[in-house]
FINUFI-825571 format. One record per residue (C-alpha): x, y, z; residue in one letter. Coordinates in nm, 3 decimals. Example, Ala and Ser with C-alpha at 12.3 -4.5 7.8 and 13.67 -1.06 7.14 Angstrom:
site c1->1.230&c2->-0.450&c3->0.780&residu->a
site c1->1.367&c2->-0.106&c3->0.714&residu->s
***
This chain:
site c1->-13.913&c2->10.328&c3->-13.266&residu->x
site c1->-13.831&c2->10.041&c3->-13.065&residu->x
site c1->-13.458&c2->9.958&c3->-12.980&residu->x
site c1->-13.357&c2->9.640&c3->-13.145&residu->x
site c1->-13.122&c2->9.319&c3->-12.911&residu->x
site c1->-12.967&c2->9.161&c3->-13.204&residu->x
site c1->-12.787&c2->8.876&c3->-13.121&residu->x
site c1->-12.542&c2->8.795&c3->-13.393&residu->x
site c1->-12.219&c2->8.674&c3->-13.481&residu->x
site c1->-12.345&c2->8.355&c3->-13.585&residu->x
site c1->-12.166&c2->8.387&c3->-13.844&residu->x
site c1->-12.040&c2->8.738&c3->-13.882&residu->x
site c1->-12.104&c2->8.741&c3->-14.227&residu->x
site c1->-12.427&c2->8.699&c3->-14.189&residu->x
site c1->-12.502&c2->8.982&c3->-13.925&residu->x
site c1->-12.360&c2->9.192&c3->-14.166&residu->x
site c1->-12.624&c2->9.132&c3->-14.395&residu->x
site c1->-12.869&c2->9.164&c3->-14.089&residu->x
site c1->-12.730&c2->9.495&c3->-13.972&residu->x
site c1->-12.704&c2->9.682&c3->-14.282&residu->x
site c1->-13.090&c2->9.507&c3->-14.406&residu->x
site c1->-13.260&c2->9.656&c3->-14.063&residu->x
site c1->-13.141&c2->9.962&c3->-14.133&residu->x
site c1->-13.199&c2->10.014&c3->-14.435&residu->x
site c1->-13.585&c2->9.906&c3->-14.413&residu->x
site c1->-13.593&c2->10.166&c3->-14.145&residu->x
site c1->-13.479&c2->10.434&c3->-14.377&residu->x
site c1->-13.709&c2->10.264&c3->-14.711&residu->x
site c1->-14.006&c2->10.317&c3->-14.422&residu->x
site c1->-13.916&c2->10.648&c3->-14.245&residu->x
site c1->-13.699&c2->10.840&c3->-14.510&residu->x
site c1->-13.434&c2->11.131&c3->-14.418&residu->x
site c1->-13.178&c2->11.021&c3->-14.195&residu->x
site c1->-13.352&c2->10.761&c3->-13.973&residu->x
site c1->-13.128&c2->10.450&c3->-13.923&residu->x
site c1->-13.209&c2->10.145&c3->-13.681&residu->x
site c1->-13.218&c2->10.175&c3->-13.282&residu->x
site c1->-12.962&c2->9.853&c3->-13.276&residu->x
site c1->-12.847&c2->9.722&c3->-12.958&residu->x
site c1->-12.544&c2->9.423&c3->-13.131&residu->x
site c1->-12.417&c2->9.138&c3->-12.910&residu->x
site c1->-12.188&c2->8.964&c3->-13.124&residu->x
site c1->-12.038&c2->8.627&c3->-12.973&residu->x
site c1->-11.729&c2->8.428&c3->-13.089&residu->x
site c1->-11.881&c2->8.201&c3->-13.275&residu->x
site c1->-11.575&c2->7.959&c3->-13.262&residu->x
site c1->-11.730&c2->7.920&c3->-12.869&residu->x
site c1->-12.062&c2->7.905&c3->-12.972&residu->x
site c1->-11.987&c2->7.615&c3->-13.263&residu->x
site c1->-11.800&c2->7.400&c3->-12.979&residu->x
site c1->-12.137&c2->7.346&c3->-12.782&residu->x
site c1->-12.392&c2->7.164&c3->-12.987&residu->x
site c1->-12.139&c2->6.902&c3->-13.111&residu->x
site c1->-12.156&c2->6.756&c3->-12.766&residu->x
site c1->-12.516&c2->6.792&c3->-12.771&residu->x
site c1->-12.552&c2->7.034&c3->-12.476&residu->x
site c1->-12.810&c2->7.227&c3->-12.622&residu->x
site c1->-12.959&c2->7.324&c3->-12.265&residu->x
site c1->-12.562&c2->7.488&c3->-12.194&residu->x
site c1->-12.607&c2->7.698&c3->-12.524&residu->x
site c1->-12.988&c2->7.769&c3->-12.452&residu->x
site c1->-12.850&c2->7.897&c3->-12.110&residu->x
site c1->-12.594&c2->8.084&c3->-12.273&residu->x
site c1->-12.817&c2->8.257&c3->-12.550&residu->x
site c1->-13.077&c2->8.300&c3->-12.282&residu->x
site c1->-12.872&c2->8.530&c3->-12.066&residu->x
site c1->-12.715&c2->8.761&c3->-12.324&residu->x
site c1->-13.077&c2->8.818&c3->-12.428&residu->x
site c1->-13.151&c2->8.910&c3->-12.086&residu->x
site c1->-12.834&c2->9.092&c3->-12.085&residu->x
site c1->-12.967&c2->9.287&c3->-12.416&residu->x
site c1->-13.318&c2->9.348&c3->-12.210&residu->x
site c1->-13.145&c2->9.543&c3->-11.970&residu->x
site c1->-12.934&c2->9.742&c3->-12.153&residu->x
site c1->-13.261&c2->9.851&c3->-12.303&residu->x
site c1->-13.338&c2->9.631&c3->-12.553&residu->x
site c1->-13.730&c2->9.653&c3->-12.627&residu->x
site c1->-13.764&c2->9.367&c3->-12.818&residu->x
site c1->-13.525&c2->9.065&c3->-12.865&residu->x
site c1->-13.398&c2->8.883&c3->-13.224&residu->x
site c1->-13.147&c2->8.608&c3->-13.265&residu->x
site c1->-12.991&c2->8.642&c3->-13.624&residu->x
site c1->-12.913&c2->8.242&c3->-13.678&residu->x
site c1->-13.216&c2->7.972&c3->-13.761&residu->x
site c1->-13.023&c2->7.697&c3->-13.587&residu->x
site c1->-12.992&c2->7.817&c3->-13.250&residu->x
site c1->-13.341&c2->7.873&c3->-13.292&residu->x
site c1->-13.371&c2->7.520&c3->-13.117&residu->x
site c1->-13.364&c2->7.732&c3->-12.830&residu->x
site c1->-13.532&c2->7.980&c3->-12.864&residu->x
site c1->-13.781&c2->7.836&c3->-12.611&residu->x
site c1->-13.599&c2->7.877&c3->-12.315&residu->x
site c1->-13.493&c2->8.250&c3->-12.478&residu->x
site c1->-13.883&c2->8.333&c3->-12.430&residu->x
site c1->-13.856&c2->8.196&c3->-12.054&residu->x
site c1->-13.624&c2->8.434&c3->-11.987&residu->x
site c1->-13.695&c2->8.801&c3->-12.129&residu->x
site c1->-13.999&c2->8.981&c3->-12.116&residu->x
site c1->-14.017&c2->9.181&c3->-12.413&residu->x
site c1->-14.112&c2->9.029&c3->-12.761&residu->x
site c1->-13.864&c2->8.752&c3->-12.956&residu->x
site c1->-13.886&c2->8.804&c3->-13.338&residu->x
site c1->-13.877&c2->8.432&c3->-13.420&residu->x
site c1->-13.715&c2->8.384&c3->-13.712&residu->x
site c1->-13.952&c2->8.056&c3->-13.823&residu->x
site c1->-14.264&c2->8.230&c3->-13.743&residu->x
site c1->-14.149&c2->8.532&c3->-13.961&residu->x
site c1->-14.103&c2->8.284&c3->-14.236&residu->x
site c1->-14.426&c2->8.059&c3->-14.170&residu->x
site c1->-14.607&c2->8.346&c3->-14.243&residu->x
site c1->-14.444&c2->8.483&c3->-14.558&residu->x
site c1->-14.497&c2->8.098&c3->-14.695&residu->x
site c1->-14.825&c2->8.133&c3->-14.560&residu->x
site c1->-14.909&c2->8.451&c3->-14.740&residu->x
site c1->-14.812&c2->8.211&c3->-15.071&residu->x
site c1->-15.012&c2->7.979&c3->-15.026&residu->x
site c1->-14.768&c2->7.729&c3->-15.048&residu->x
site c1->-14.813&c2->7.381&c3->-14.892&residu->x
site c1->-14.513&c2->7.200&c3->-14.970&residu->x
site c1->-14.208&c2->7.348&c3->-14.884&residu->x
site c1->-13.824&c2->7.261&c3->-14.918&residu->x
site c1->-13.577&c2->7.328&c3->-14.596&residu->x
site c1->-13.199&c2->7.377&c3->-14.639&residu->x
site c1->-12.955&c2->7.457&c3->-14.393&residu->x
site c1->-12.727&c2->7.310&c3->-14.131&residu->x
site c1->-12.741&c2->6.993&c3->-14.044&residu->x
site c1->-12.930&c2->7.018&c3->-13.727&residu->x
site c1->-13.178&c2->7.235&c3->-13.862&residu->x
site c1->-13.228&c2->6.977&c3->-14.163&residu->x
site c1->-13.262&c2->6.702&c3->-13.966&residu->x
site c1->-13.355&c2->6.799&c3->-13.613&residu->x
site c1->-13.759&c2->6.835&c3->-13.529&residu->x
site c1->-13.765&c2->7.179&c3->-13.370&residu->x
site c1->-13.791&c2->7.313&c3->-13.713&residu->x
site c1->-14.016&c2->7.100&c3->-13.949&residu->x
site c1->-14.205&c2->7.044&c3->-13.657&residu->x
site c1->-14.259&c2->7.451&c3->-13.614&residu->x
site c1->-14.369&c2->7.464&c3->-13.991&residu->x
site c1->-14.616&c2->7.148&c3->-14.009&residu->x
site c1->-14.790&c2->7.265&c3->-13.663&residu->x
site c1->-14.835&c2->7.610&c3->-13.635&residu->x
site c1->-14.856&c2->7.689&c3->-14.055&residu->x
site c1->-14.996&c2->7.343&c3->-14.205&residu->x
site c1->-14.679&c2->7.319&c3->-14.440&residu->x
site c1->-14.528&c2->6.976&c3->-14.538&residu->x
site c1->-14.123&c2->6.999&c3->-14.512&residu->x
site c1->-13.936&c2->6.827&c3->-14.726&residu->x
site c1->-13.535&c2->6.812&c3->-14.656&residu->x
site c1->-13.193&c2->6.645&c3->-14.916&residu->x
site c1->-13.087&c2->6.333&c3->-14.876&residu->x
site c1->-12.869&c2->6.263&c3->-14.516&residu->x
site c1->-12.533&c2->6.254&c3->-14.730&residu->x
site c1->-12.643&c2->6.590&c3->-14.965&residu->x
site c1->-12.699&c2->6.716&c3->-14.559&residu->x
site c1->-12.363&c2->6.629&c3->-14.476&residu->x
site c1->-12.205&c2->6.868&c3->-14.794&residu->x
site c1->-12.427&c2->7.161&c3->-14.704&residu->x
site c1->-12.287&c2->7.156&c3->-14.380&residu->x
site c1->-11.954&c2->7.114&c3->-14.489&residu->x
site c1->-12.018&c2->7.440&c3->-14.768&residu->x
site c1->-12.188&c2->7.681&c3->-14.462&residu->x
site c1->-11.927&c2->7.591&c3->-14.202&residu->x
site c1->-11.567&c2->7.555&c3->-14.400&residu->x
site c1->-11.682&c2->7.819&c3->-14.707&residu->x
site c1->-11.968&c2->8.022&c3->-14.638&residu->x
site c1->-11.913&c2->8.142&c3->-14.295&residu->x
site c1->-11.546&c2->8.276&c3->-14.414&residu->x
site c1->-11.683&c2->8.394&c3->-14.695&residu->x
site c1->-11.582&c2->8.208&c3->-14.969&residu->x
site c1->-11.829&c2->8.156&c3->-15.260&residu->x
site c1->-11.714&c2->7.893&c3->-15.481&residu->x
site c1->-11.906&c2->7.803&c3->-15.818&residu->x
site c1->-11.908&c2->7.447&c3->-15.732&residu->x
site c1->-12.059&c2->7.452&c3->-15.428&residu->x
site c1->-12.351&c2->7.652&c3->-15.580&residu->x
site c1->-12.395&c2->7.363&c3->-15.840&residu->x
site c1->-12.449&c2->7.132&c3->-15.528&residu->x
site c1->-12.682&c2->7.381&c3->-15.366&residu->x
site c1->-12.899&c2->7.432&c3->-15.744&residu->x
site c1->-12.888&c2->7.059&c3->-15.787&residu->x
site c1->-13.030&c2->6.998&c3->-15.392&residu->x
site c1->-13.304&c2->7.249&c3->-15.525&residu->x
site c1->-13.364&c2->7.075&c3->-15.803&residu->x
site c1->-13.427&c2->6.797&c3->-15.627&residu->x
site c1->-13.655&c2->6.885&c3->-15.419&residu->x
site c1->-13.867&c2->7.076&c3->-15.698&residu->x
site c1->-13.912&c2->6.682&c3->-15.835&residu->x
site c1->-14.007&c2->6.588&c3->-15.518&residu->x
site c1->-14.303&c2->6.840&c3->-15.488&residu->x
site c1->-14.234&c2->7.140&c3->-15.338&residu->x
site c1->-14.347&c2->7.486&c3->-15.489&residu->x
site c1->-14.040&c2->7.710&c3->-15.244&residu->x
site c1->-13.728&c2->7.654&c3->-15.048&residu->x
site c1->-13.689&c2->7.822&c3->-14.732&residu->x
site c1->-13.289&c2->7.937&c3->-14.689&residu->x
site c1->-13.307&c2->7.799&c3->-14.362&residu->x
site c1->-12.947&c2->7.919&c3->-14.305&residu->x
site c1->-12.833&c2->8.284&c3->-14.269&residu->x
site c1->-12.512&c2->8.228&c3->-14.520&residu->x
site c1->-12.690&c2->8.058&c3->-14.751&residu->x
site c1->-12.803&c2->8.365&c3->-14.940&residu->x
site c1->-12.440&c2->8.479&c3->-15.010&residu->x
site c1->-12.492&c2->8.136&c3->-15.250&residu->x
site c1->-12.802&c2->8.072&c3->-15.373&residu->x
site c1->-12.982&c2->8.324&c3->-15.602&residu->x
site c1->-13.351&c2->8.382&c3->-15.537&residu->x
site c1->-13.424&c2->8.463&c3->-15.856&residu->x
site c1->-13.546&c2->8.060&c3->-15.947&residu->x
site c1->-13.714&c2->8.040&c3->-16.255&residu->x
site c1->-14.024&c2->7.856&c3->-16.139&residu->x
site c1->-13.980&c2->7.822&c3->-15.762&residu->x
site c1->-14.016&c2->8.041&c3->-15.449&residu->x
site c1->-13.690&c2->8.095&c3->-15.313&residu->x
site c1->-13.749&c2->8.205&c3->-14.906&residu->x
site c1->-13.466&c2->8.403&c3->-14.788&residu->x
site c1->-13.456&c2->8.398&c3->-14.428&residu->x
site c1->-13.236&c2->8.640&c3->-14.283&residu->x
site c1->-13.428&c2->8.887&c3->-14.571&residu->x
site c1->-13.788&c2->8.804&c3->-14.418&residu->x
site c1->-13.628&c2->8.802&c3->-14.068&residu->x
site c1->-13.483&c2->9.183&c3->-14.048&residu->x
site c1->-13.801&c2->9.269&c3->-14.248&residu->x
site c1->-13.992&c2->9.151&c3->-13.937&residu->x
site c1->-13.743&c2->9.297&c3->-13.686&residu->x
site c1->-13.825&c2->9.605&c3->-13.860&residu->x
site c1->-14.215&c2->9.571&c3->-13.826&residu->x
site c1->-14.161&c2->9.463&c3->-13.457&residu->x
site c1->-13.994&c2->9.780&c3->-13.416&residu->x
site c1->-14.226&c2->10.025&c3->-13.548&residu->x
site c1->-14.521&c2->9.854&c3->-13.408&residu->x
site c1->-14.716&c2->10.082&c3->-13.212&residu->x
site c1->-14.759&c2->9.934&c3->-12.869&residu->x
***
């Protein structure tokens, strides 16, 4: 088994559900008492949050970059970042390290893939929503069509991850916004939603009636997992 660099904390919440997922797929796989080879580098998030909002992504792709690197030689064998959003840079994460990223997107692509899906619906923050770097992923390396809510539907979602979500509060209300969202993006053609937000699976059931429901940070430990078992 490989060791694991999780980088989490982004929000905690969320690499809660990543911790206790990886390790538990290890045990479904391996049985007795095997649990995950985890090496955790959780940052303060509050730090991490101030960063994009000035646009600096290179400072936070810096950032990231090293405390992979920092992972890497604490013997990290491969390298996952437990957040889709600050997968915007993951780029300059794979310029730095030399042992494998499990990207997050790619681990998803190919789950849609597998589907046979074409037309696909993407919440999440606002950045990943409405920035390129992950539409762009989807529609170039999988053939999918992305289809995203409207810019002020964006603008709640945000507001639900970042002031309810990411303290963990789960409020009925919010989940109405998040069903209707789906909804609407069932009428506009797509067959699944991708969860394109680690917290968004404390809210959203993915038990949907006639859709696909994608849950990322599911599919994501799922391919930590396989990365770590891999025979090299």
């Amino acid at each position: 088994m490989k060791t694991l660099g999780l980088i989490g904390g982004m929000s905690f919440e969320s690499t809660l559900v990543y911790y206790k997922l990886i390790n538990q797929e290890i045990k479904n796989r391996l049985g007795g008492l095997n649990s995950a080879r985890l090496l955790l580098f959780s940052v303060n998030f509050e730090e991490i949050m101030n960063i994009p909002t000035t646009e600096n992504w290179d400072q936070l792709g810096d950032h990231i970059s090293n405390i992979a690197l920092t992972l890497e030689k604490a013997g990290a064998q491969a390298i996952a970042l437990g957040t889709n959003t600050v997968h915007k840079i993951a780029p300059q994460i794979l310029e730095k390290i030399s042992v494998p990223f499990v990207h997050i997107i790619d681990a998803t692509g190919e789950i849609i893939k597998k589907e046979n899906i074409k037309n696909i619906g993407l919440l999440g923050t606002k950045t990943t929503m409405s920035d390129s770097f992950y539409k762009d992923h989807l529609r170039e390396k999988f053939d999918l069509k992305v289809f995203v809510p409207p810019t002020a539907d964006q603008s709640e979602i945000q507001r639900i991850i970042f002031e309810e979500l990411c303290h963990g509060i789960v409020k009925d209300a919010s989940r109405s916004v998040l069903q209707k969202s789906i909804g609407d993006l069932q009428l506009r053609g797509c067959d699944g939603i991708i969860l394109g937000c680690t917290e968004l699976p404390m809210i959203v059931r993915k038990n949907h009636p006639t859709l696909k429901i994608f849950d990322t940070t599911e599919i994501h430990a799922r391919a930590c997992v396989d990365c770590m078992l891999k025979e090299d």
